[in-house]
DSSP file (Angstrom, degrees, kcal/mol; ACC not computed):
  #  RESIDUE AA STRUCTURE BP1 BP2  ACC     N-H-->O    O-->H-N    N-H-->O    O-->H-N    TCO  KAPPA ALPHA  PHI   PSI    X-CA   Y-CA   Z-CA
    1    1 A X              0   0    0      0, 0.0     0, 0.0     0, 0.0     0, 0.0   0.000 360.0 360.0 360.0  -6.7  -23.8   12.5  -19.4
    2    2 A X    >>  +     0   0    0      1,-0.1     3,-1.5     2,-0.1     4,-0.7  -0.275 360.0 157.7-144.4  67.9  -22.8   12.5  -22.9
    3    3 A X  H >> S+     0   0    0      1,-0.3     3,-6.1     2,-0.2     4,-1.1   0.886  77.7  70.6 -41.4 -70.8  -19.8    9.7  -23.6
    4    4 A X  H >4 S+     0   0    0      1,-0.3     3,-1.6     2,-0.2     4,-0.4   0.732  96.9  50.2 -18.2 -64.2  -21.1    9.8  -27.5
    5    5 A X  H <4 S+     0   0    0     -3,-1.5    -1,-0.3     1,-0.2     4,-0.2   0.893 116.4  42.1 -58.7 -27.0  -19.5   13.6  -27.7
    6    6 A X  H <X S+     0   0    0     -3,-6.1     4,-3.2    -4,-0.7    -1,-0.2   0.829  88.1  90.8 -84.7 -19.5  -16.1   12.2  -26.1
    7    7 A X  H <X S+     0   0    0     -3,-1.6     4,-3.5    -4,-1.1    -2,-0.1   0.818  87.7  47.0 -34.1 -71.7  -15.8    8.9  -28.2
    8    8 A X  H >4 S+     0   0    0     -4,-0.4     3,-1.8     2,-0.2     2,-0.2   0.647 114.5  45.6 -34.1-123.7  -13.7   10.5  -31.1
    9    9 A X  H 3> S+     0   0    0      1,-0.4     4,-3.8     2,-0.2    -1,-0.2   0.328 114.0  47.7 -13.1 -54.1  -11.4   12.2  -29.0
   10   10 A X  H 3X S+     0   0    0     -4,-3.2     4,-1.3     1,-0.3    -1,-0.4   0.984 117.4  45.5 -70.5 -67.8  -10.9    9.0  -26.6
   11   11 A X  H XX S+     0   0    0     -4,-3.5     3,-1.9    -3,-1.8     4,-0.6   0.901 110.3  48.7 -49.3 -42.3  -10.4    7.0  -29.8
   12   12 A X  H 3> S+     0   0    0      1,-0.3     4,-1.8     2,-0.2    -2,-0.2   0.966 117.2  53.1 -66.3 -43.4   -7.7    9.9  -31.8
   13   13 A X  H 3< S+     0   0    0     -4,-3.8     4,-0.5     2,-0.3    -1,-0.3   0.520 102.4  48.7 -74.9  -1.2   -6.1    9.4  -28.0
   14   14 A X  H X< S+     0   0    0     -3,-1.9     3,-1.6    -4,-1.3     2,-1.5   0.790 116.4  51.1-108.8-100.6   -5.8    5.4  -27.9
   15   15 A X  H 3< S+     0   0    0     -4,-0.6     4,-0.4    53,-0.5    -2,-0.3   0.172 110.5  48.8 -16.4 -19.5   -4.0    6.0  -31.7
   16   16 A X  T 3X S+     0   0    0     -4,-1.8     4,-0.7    -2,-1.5    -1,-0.4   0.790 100.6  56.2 -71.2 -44.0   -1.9    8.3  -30.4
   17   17 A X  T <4>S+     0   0    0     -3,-1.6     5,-1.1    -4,-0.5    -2,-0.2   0.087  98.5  69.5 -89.6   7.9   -0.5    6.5  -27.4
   18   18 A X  T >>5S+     0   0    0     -4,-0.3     3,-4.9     3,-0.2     4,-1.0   0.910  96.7  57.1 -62.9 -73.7    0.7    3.5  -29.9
   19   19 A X  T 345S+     0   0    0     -4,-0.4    -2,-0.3     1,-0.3    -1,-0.1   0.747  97.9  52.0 -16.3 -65.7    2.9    5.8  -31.1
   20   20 A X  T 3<5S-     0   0    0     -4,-0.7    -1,-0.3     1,-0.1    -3,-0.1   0.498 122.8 -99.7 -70.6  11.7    4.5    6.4  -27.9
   21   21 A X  T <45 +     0   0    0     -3,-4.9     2,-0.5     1,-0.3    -2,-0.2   0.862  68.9 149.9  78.0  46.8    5.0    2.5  -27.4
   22   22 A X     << -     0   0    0     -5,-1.1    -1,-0.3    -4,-1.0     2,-0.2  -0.982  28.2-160.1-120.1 140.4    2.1    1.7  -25.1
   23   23 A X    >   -     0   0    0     -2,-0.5     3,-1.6     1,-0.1    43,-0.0  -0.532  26.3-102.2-100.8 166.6    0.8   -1.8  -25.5
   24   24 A X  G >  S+     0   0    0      1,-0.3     3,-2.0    -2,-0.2     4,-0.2   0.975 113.8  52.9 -72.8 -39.4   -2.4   -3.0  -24.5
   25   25 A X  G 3  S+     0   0    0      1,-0.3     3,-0.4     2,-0.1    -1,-0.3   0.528  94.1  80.5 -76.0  34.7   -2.0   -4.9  -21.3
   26   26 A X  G <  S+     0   0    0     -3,-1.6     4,-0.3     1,-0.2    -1,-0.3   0.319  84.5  67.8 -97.3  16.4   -0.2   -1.6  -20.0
   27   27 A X  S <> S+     0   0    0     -3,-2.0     4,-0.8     2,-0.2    -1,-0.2   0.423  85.1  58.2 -92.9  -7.6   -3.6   -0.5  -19.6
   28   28 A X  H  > S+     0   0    0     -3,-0.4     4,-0.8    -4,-0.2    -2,-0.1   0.453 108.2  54.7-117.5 -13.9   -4.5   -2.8  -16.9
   29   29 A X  H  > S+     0   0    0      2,-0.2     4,-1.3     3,-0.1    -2,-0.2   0.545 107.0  43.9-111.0 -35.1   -1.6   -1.2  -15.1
   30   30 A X  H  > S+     0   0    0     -4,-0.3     4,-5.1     2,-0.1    -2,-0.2   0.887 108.0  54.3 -60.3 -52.4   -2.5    2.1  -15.2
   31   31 A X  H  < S+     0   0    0     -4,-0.8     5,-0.5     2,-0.2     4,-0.4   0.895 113.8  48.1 -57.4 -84.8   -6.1    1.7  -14.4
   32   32 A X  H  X S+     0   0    0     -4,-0.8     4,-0.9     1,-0.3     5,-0.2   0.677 114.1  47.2  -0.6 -66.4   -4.5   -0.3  -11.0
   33   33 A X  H >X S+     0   0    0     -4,-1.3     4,-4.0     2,-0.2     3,-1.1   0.940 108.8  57.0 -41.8 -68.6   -2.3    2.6  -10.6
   34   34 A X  H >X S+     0   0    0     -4,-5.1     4,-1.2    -3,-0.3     3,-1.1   0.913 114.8  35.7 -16.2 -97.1   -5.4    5.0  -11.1
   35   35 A X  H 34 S+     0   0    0     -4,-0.4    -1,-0.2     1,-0.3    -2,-0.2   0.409 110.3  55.7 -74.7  11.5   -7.2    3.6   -8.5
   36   36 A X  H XX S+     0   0    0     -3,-1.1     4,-4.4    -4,-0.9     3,-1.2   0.773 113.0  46.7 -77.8 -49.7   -4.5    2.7   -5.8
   37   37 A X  H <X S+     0   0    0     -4,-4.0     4,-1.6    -3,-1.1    -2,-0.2   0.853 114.9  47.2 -78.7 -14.7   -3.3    6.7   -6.0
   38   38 A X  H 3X S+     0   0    0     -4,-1.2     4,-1.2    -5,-0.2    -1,-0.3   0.635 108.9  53.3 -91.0  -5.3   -7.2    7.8   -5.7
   39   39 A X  H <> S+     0   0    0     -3,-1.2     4,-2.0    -5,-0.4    -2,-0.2   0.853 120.5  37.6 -75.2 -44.2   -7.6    5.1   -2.6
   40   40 A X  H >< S+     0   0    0     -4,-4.4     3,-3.2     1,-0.2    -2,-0.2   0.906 118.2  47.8 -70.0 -70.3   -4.4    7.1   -1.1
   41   41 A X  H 3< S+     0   0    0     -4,-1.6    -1,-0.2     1,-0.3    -3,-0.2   0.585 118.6  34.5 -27.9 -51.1   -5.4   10.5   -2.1
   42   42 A X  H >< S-     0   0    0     -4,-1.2     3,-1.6     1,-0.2    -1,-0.3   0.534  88.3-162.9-104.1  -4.4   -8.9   10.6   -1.1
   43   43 A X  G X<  -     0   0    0     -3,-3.2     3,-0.9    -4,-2.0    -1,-0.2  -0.315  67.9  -8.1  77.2-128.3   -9.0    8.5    2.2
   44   44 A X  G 3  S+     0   0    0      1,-0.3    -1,-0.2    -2,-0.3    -2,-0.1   0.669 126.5  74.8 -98.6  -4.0  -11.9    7.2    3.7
   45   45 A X  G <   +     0   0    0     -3,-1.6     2,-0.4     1,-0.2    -1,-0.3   0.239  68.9  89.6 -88.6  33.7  -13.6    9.1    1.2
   46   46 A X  S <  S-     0   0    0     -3,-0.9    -1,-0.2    -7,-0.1    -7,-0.1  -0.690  73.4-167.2-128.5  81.5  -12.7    6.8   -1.6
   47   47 A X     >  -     0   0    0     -2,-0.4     4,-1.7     1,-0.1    -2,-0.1   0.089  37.7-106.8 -49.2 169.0  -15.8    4.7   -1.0
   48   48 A X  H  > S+     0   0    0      2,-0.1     4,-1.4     3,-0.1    -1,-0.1   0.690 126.3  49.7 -81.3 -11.5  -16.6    1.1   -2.5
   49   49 A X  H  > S+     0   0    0      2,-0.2     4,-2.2     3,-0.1    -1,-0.1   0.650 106.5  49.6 -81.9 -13.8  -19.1    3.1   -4.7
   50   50 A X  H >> S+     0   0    0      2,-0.2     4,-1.6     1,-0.1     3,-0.6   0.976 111.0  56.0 -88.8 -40.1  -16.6    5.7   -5.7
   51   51 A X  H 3X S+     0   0    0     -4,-1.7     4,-1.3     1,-0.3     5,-0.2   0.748 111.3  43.5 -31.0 -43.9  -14.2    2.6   -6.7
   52   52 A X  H 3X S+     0   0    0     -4,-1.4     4,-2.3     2,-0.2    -1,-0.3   0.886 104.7  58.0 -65.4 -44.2  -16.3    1.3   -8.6
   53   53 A X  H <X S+     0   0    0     -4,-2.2     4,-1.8    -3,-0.6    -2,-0.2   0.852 112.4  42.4  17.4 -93.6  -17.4    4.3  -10.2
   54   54 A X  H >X S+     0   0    0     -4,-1.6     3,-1.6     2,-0.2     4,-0.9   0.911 114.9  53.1 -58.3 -87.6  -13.7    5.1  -11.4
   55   55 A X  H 3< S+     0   0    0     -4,-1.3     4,-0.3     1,-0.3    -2,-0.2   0.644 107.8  49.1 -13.4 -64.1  -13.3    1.4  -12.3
   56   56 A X  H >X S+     0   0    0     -4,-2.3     4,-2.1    -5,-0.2     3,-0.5   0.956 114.9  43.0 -40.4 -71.9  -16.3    1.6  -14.3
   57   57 A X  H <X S+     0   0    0     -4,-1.8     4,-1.4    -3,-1.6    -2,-0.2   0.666 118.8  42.0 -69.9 -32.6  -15.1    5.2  -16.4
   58   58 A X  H 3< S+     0   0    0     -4,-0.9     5,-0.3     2,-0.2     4,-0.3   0.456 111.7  59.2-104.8  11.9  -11.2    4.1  -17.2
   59   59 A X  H <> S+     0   0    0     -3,-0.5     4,-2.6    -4,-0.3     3,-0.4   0.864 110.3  43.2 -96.8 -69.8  -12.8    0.4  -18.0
   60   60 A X  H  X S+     0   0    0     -4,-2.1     4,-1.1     1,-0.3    -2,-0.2   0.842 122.1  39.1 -64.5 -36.4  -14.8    2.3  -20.7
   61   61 A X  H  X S+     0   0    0     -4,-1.4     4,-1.9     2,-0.2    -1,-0.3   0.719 110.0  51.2 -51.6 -36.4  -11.9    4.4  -21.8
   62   62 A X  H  > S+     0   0    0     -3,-0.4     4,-3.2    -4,-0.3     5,-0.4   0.894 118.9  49.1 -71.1 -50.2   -8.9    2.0  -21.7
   63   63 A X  H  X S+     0   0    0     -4,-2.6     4,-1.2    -5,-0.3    -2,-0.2   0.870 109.0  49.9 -56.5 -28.8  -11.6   -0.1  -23.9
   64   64 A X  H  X S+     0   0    0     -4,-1.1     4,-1.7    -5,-0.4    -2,-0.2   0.959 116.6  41.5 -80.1 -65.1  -12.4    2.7  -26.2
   65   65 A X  H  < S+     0   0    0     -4,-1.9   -50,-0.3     2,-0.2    -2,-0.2   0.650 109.0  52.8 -58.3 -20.5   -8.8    3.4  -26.8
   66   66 A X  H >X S+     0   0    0     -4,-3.2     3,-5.7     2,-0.2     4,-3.0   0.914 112.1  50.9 -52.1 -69.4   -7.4   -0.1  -27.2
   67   67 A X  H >X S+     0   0    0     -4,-1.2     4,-0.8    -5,-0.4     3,-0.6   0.878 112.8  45.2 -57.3 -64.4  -10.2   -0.7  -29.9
   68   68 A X  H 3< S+     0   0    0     -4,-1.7   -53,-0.5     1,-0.3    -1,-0.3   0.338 119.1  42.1 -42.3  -2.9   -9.4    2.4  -31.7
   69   69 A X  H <4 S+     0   0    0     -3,-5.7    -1,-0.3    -2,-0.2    -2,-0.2   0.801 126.2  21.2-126.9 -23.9   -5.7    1.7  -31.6
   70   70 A X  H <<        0   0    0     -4,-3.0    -2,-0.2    -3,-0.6    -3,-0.2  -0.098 360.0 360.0-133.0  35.2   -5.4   -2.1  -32.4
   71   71 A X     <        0   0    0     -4,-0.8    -1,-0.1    -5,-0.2    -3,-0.1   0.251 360.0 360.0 -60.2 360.0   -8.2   -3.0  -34.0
């Protein structure tokens, strides 16, 4: 309920993962990843609302860290 308080953090962590050679469209492949292993994991309890959900939350993160790291 309060992304503002995480923002810094999420940004220091997109600037940190240059460093370790991750480019940006490897993000689009994680998030994928993300939500394939939480489709397996959770079953039938991996809703079209809960997909979206997660989609939604690593969309604002992969974006928060990309802009902080190659901007």
């Amino acid at each position: 309920n309060n992304v503002e308080a995480v923002v810094p953090a999420i940004q220091e962590l997109g600037k940190r993962h240059v460093s370790y050679g991750v480019k940006p469209e490897d993000y689009d492949s994680v998030g994928a990843a993300l939500l394939w292993t939480l489709e397996q994991g959770l079953g039938d309890d991996f809703t079209p609302e809960t997909k979206a959900a997660w989609a939604s939350v690593y969309g604002l993160v992969a974006t928060t860290m990309k802009d902080a790291a190659y901007a």
